[in-house]
N, C-alpha and C positions, 0 to 999 in steps of 0.2 A: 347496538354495541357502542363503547366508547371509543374506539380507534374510528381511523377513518378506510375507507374500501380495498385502498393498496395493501394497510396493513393485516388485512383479512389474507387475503392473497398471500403476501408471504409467511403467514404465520401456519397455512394451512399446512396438514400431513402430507398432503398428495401433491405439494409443489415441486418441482423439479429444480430447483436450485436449493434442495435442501439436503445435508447429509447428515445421517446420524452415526455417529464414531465414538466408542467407549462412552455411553452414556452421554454422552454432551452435543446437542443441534449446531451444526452448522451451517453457513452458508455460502453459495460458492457465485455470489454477487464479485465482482470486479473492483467495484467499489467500495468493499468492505474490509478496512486494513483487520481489523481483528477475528475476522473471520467465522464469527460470534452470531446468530440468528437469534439480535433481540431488535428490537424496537429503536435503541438509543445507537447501535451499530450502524445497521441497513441505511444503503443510500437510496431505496424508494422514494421510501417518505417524508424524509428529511429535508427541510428547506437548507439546511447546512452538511455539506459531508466535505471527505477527502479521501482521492485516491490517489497510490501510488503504482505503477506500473514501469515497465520495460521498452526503453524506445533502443534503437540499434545503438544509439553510442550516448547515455547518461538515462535520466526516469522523465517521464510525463506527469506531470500534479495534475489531479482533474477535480475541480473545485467546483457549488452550482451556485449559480448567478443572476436573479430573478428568473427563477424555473428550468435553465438553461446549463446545458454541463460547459464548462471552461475548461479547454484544456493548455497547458503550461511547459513548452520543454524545455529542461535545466540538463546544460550538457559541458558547462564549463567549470569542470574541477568538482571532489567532492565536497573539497568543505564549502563553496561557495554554495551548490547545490541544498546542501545542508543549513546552510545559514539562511536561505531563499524560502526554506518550507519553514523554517522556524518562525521566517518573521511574515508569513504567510497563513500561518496557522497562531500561535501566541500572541506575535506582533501586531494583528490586525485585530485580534478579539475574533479571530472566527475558527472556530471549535478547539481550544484548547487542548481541549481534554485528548485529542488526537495526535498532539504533535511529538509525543515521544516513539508512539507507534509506526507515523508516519514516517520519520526519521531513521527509524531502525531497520524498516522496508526498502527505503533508499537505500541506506547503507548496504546492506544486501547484495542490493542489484550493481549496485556500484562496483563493487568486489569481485562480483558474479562477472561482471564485464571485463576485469583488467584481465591481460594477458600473463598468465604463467611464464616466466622466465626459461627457457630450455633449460635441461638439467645438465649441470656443473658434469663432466665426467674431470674425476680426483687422477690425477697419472700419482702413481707410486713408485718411490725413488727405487730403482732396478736393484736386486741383491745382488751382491758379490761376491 
């Protein structure tokens, strides 16, 4: 076969991180911001990925680094957060092609974190 063993493994039918929804395979790898079961997605096989995940207060980047997962936590403001993975991902030349998705995942979670403001109750001026 042309791939290499891993990607046997997850390409198979009978893997368990695999979902199939309205036609289209998924994957339910951690590491996978697009959520996509191809080849060029998955962080298996890849000498190069990016994840973004959920720490209690900002995201975790989890980058790999001769064989080795990296992981990163950005918890100080979103757009710094944001500017971190940008220049982490574009800025260093490692996987470009990821960093709007990466971005957009943060953002997410970022949002997903801030606290709802209580709701406003309106007093209405009394009739007379």
């Amino acid at each position: 076969s042309c791939c290499s063993p891993h990607w046997e493994a997850v390409v198979s039918t009978q893997s368990t991180g695999i979902v199939k929804s309205l036609g289209t395979t998924l994957s339910k790898d951690p590491n996978n911001l697009s959520g996509k079961n191809s080849f060029k997605a998955t962080s298996v096989v890849n000498n190069k990925m990016v994840g973004i995940r959920a720490a209690e207060k900002g995201v975790i980047m989890t980058t790999k680094s001769k064989g080795k997962l990296v992981e990163t936590r950005m918890c100080r403001g979103s757009r710094r957060t944001l500017k971190a993975i940008k220049a982490a991902t574009t800025g260093s030349f490692y996987r470009p092609d990821l960093t709007d998705t990466a971005v957009r995942r943060a953002s997410a979670l970022i949002r997903s974190q801030k606290s709802k403001g209580a709701a406003k109750r309106r007093s209405r001026k009394p009739k007379n």
